[in-house]
TIZALO-333015 format. One record per residue (C-alpha): residue in three letters; residue number from 1; x, y negated, z negated. Coordinates in steps of 0.5 Angstrom, whole numbers. Layout:
BEGIN
Ala, NUM, X, Y, Z
...
END
This chain:
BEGIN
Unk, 1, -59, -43, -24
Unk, 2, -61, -50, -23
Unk, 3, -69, -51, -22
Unk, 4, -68, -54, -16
Unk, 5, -65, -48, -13
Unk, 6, -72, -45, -15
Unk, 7, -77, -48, -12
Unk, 8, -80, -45, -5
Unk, 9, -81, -49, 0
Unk, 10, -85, -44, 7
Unk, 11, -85, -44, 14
Unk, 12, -90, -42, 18
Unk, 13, -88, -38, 24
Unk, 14, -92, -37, 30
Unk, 15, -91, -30, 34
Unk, 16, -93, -30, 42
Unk, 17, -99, -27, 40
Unk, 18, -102, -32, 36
Unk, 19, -100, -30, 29
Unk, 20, -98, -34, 24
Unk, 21, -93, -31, 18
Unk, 22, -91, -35, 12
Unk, 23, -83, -34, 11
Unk, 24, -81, -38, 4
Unk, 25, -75, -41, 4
Unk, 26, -70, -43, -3
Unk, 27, -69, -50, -3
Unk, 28, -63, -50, -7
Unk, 29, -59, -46, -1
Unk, 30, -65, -46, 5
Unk, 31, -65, -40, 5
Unk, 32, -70, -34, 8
Unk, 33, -73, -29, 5
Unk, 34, -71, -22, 9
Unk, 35, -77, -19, 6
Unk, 36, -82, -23, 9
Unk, 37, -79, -22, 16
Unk, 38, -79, -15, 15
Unk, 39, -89, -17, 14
Unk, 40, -88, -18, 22
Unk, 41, -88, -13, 26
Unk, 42, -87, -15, 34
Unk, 43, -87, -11, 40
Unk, 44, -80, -9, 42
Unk, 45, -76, -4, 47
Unk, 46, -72, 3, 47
Unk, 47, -66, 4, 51
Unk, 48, -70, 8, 55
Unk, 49, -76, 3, 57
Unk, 50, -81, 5, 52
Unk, 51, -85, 0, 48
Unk, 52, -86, 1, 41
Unk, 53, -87, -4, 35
Unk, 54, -82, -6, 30
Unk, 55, -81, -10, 24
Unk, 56, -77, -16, 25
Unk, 57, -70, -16, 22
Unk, 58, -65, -21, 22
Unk, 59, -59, -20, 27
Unk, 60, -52, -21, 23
Unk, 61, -46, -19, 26
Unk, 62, -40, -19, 20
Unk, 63, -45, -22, 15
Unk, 64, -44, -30, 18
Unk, 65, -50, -32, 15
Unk, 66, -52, -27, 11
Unk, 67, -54, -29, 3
Unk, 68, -54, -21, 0
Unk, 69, -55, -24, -8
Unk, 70, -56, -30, -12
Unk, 71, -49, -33, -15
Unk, 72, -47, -38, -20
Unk, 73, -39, -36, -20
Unk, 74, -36, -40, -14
Unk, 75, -38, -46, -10
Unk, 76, -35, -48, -5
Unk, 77, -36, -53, 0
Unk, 78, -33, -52, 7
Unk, 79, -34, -59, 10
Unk, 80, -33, -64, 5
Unk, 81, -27, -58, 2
Unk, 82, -29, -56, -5
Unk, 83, -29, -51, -9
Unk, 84, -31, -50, -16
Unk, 85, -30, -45, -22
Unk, 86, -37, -45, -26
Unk, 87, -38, -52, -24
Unk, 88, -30, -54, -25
Unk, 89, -26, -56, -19
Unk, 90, -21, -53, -18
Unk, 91, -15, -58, -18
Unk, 92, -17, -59, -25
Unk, 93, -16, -52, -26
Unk, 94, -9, -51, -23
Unk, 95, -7, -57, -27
Unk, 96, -10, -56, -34
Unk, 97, -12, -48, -35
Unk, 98, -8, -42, -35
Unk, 99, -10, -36, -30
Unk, 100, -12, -31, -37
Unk, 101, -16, -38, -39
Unk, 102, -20, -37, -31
Unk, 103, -21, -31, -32
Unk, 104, -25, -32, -38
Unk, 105, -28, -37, -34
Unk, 106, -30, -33, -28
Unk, 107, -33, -27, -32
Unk, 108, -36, -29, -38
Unk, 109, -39, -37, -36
Unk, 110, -35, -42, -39
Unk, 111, -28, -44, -42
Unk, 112, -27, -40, -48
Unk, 113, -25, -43, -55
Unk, 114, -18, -43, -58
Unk, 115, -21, -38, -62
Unk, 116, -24, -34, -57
Unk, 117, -18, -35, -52
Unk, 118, -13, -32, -57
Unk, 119, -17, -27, -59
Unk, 120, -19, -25, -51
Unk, 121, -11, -26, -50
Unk, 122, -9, -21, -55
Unk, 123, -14, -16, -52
Unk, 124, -12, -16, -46
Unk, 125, -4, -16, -47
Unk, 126, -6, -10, -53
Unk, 127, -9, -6, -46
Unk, 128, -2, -6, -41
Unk, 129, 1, 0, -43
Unk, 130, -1, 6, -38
Unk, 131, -1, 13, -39
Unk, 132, 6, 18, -38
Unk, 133, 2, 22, -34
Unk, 134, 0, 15, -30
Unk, 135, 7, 14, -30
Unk, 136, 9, 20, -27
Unk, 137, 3, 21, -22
Unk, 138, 6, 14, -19
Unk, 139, 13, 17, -19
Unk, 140, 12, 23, -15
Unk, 141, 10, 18, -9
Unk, 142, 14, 18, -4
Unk, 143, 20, 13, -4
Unk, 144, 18, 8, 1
Unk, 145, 11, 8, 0
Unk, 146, 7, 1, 0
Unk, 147, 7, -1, -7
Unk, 148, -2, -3, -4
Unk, 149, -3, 3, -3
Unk, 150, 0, 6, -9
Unk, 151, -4, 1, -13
Unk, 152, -10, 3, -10
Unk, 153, -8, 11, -12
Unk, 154, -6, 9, -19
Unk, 155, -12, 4, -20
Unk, 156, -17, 10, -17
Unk, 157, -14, 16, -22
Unk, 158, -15, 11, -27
Unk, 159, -22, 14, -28
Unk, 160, -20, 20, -29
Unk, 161, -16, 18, -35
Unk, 162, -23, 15, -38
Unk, 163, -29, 20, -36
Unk, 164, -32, 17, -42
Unk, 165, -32, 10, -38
Unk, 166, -36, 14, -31
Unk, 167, -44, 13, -31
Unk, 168, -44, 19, -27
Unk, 169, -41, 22, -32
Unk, 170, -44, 19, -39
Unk, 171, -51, 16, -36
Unk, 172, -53, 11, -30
Unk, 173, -54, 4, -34
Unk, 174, -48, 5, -39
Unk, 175, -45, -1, -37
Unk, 176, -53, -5, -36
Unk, 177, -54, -5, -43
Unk, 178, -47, -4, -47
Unk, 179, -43, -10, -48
Unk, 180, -38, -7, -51
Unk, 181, -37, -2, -45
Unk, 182, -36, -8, -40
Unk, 183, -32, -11, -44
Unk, 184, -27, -5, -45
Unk, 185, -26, -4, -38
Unk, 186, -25, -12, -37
Unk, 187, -19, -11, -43
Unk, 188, -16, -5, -39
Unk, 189, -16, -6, -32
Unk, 190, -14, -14, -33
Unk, 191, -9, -11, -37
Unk, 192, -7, -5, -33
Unk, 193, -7, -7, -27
Unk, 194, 0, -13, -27
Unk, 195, 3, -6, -30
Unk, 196, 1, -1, -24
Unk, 197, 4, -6, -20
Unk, 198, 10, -7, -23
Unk, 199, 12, -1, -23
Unk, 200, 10, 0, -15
Unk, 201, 15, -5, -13
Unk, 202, 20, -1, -18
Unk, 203, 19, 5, -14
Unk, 204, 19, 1, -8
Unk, 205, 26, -1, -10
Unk, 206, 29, 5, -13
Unk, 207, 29, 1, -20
Unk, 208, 27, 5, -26
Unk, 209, 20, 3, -29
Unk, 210, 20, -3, -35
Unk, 211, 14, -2, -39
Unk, 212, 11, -8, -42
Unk, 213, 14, -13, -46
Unk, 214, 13, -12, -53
Unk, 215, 13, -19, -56
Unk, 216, 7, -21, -51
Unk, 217, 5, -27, -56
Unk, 218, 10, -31, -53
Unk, 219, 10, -29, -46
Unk, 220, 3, -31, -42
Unk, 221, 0, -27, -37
Unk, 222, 5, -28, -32
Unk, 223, 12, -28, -35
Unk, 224, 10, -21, -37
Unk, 225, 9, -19, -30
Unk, 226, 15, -22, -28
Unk, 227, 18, -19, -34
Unk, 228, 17, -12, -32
Unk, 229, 19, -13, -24
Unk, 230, 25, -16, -26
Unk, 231, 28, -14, -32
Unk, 232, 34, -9, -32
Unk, 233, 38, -8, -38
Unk, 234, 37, -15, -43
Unk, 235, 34, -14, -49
Unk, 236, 31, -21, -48
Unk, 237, 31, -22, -41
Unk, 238, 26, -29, -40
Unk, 239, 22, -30, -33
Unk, 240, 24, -37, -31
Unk, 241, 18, -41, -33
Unk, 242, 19, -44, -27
Unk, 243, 17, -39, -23
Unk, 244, 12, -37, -29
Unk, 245, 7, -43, -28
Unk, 246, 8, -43, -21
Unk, 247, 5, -36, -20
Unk, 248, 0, -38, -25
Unk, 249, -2, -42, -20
Unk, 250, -2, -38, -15
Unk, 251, -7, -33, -19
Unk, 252, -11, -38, -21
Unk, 253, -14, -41, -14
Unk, 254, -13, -34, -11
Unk, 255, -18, -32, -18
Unk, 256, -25, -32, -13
Unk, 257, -27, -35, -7
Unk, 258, -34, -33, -7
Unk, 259, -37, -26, -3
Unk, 260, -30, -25, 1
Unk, 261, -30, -18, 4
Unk, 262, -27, -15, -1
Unk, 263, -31, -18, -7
Unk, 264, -36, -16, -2
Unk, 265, -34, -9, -3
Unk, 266, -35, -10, -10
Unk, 267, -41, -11, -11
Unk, 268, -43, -6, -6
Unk, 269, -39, -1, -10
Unk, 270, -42, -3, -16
Unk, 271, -49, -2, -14
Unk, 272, -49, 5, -14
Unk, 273, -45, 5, -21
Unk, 274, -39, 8, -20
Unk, 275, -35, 6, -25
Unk, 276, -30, 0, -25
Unk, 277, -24, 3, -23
Unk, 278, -27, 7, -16
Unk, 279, -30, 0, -15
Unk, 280, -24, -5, -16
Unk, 281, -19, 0, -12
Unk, 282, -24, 0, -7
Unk, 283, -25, -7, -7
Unk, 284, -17, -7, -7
Unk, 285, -18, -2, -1
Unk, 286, -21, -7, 4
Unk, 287, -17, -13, 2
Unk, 288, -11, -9, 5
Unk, 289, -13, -10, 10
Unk, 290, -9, -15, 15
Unk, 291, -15, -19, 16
Unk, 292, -17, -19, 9
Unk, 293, -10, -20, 5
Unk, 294, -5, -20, 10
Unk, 295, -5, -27, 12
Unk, 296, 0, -30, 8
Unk, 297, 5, -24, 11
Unk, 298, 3, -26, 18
Unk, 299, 5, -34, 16
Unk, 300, 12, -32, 15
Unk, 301, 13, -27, 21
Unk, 302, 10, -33, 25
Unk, 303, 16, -37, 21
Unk, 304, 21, -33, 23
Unk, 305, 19, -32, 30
Unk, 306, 20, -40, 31
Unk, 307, 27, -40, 27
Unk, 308, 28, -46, 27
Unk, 309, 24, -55, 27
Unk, 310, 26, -56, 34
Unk, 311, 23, -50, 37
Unk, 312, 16, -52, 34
Unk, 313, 13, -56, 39
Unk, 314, 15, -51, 45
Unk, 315, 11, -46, 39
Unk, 316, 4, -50, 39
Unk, 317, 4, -50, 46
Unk, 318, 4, -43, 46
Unk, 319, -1, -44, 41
Unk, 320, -6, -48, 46
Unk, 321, -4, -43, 51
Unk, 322, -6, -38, 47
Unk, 323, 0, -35, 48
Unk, 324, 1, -35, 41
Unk, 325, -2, -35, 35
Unk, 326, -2, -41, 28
Unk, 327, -2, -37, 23
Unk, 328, -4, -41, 16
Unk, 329, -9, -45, 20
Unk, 330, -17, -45, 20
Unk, 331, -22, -42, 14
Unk, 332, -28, -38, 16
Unk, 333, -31, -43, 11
Unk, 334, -27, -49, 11
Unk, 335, -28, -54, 15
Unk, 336, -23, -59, 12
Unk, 337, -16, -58, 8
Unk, 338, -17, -53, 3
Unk, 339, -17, -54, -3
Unk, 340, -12, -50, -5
Unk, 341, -7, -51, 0
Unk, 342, -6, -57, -3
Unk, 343, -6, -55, -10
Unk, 344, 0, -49, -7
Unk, 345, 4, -55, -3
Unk, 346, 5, -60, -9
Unk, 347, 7, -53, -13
Unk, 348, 11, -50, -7
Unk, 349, 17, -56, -9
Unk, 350, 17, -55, -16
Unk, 351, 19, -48, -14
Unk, 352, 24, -50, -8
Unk, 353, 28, -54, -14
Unk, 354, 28, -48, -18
Unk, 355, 31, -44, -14
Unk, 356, 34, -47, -7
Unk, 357, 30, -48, -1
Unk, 358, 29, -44, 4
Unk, 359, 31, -45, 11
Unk, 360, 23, -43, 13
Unk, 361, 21, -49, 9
Unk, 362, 24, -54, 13
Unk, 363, 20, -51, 19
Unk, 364, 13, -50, 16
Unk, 365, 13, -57, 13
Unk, 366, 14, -60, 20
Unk, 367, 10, -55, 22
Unk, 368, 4, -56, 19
Unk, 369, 6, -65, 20
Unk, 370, 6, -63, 27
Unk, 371, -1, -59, 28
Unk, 372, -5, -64, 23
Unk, 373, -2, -70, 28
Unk, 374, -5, -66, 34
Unk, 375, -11, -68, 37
Unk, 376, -12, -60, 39
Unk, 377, -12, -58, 33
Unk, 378, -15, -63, 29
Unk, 379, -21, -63, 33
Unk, 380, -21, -56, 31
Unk, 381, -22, -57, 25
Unk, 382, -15, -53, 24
Unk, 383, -12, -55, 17
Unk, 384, -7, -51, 13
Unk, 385, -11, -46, 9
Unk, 386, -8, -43, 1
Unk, 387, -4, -37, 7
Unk, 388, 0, -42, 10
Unk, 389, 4, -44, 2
Unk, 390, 2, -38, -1
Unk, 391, 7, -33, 4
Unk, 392, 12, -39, 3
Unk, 393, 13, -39, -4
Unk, 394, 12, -32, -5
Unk, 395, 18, -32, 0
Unk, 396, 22, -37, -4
Unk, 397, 21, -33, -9
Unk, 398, 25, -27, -7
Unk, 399, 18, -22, -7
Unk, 400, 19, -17, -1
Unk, 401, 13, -18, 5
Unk, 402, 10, -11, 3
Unk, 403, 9, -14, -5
Unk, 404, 5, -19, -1
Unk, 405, -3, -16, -1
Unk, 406, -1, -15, -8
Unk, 407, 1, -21, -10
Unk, 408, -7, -23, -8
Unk, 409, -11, -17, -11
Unk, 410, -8, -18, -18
Unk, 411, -10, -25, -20
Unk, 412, -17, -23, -15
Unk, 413, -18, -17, -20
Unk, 414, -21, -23, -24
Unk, 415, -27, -25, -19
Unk, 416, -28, -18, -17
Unk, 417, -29, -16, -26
Unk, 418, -34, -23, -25
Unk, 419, -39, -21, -19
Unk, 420, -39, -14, -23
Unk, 421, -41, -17, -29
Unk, 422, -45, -21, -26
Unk, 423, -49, -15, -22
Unk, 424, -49, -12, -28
Unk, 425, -53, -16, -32
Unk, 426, -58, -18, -26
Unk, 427, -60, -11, -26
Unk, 428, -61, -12, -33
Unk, 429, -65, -18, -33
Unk, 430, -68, -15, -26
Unk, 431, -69, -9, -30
Unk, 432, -73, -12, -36
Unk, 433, -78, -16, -32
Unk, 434, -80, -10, -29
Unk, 435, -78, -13, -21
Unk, 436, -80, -7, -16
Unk, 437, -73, -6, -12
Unk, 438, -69, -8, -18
Unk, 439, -64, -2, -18
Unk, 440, -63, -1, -11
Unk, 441, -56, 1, -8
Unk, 442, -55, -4, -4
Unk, 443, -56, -2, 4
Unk, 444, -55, -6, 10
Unk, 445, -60, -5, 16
Unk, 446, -56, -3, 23
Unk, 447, -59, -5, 30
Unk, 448, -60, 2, 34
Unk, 449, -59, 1, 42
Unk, 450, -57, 9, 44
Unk, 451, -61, 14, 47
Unk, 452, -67, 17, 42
Unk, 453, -69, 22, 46
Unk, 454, -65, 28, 49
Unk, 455, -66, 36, 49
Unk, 456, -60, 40, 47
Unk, 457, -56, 42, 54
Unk, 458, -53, 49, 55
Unk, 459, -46, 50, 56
Unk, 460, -46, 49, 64
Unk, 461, -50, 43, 64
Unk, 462, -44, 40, 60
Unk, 463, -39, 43, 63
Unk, 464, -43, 40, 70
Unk, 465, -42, 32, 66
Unk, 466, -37, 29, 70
Unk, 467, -38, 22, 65
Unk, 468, -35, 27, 59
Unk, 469, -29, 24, 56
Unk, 470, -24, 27, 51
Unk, 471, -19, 22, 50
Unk, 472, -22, 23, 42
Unk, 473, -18, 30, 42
Unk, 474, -12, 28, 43
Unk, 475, -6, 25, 38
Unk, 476, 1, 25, 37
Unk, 477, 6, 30, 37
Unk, 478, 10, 32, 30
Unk, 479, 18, 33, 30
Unk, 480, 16, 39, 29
Unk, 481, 11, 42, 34
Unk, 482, 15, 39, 39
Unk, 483, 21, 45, 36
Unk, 484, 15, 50, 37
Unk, 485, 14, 54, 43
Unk, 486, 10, 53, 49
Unk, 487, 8, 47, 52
Unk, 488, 3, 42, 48
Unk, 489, -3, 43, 54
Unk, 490, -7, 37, 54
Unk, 491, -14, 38, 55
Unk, 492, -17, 35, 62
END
């Protein structure tokens, strides 16, 4: 941390009773120490009238000014549209390193040695393989299930497989004070995780499983995934290398983005110590989610919906109707172009040259022609976002939309590993400096706004309640119940 971001600067708040209150503020990010908040105590209200004092709190629904730790992995500029690995933009990153390379970056802090790379390479590669009973757990999936939601299973029950890897089975700060345990879950999970991936689209596609290739020397990072998704009977299948540093890229500026909610549910997870794998498949859990990591599938639905270039000004004024959503467009922190679109624009051609050029293609670049010459969006501040090339290259591609969210969570596994490396040795140098509080789980504050003070009714009293719904207790029906006998009979 910069010194500059340790200098304390301090306001004086003043409450209607005349108190003054000292609230300090980091200058490096102007932010508010949420302790000091809590030393005021005003006079507030209940739902019912009552008047009670309370300490003051800080109201942010969906964290959109919330600061829960320090950080020195991301930076990002929203307005002036930067973003910066460790200090390293991102454009120099895309063109000069590799996704193993950033990795390394992202965890450890800086850009490695040709030694250190080689060797982190080779722990890395030397971790793809997983165990047979993994293998068979994946395959008693069903048929078409989603390859997210198999990954988030598999990477779950890797846990299992190393119990002497679990704090709560070993002791609580295994990982604080033991380098070499960090490092191995690192080596594991970047290793494992393309291999459990591939093997999910396998299962999506009826395909037998491919196990990692065993010259790994020669392949990188990505050509290995590629080559156990695409692999079928050739003793020496190669991945395009075109495609290979294509994707390379992709996982490079998808690697970290700061505290997204997935990287969110990271740290929060690892704050209670569970160990590494829970914590990434729960991680991996909320970017399933459609508004997390389902973007770059809504941009290629919204394409297809469009069909074709000439249809494209009738969508834009379904958009300023709000008829019609524009997907790919707008960042909840960029207010610029993102940075990282462009670096996927300049990469999308290379890969059209490869491998033809997409319809889709054709109307996504009008597209985004179209909206940035628009007055209505350009004082939006609505800009293609990384979702917007990223879905069109995975098109192009030939990647099924369900291997979509995947295709973002496996280069982020990199970030989540950062910001777990990260809490874990804040909570050792907090631990060391004997810091009241160093160790707690994290816990967010909620503002309660429902009844406080009821008494437990009898059966009449709640049967004589006309406002009681219970729309809770109904559900669909099965095939099967509907077979059954009797009417289903739904509570009035």
């Amino acid at each position: 941390m910069s010194q500059s971001n340790k200098e304390l600067r301090h306001l004086i708040l003043q409450t209607p009773s005349k108190e003054e209150h000292k609230i300090t503020v980091h200058d490096g990010d102007v932010a508010i120490l949420a302790k000091d908040l809590a030393q005021i105590k005003l006079r507030g209200f209940t739902k019912d009238g009552k008047e009670v004092e309370k300490q003051v709190t800080s109201f942010d629904p969906g964290f959109m000014n919330t600061a829960c730790c320090e950080s020195t992995i991301t930076y990002i500029d929203g307005d002036k549209g930067i973003l910066r690995y460790r200090g390293y933009p991102i454009e120099q990153l895309a063109e000069r390193s590799n996704f193993l390379e950033v990795a390394y970056l992202l965890i450890y802090g800086e850009l490695p040695t040709a030694t250190q790379l080689d060797t982190w390479k080779e722990r890395i590669m030397s971790h793809t393989y997983i165990h047979v009973t993994l293998m068979d757990y994946m395959k008693s999936f069903r048929y078409d299930a989603h390859p997210m939601s198999m990954f988030i299973a598999t990477m779950a029950a890797m846990s299992t497989e190393y119990p002497e890897s679990n704090p709560t089975l070993t002791r609580r700060d295994l990982f604080e004070f033991d380098f070499r345990a960090r490092n191995q879950q690192i080596f594991r999970i970047l290793g494992k995780a393309p291999t459990i991936a591939a093997c999910a689209y396998r299962h999506r596609i009826g395909r037998p499983y491919n196990y990692p290739t065993e010259s790994f020397r020669g392949y990188s990072y990505t050509e290995n995934f590629l080559y156990m998704l695409d692999r079928l009977s050739e003793s020496d299948y190669r991945p395009s290398p075109a495609i290979a540093k294509a994707l390379d890229v992709l996982f490079i500026v998808h690697a970290d983005h700061e505290l997204n909610c997935s990287t969110a549910a990271m740290r929060h997870l690892t704050s209670t110590r569970v160990d590494p794998y829970t914590a990434v498949a729960g991680a991996a859990g909320a970017l399933y989610g459609p508004l997390h990591g389902g973007a770059s599938e809504a941009v290629v639905r919204m394409l297809e919906e469009i069909g074709s270039v000439d249809r494209i000004d009738e969508f834009l004024e379904g958009v300023k109707s709000k008829t019609r959503r524009l997907m790919g467009f707008g960042h909840r922190i960029y207010k610029n172009y993102d940075p990282r679109a462009k670096i996927l624009k300049e990469y999308a051609e290379k890969v059209f040259a490869e491998v033809g050029r997409d319809p889709l293609v054709d109307i996504a670049v009008e597209l985004e022609r179209r909206a940035i010459q628009d007055e209505y969006f350009v004082s939006r501040k609505l800009y293609p976002n990384v979702d917007f090339y990223s879905g069109i290259i995975y098109r192009a591609c030939g990647f099924p939309l369900d291997m979509y969210p995947l295709l973002f969570a496996l280069p982020r596994i990199a970030g989540w590993l950062a910001h777990w490396y990260e809490s874990l040795r804040e909570e050792k140098s907090a631990a060391k400096a004997s810091i009241p509080g160093a160790t707690h789980v994290m816990r967010a504050r909620q503002t309660y706004v429902g009844d406080i003070d009821k008494s437990f009714p009898t059966e009449e009293e709640r049967n004589s309640k006309q406002s009681i719904t219970i729309d809770a207790l109904k559900t669909y029906h099965s095939n099967l119940s509907k077979r059954r006998k009797g009417p289903h009979k739904e509570l009035a």
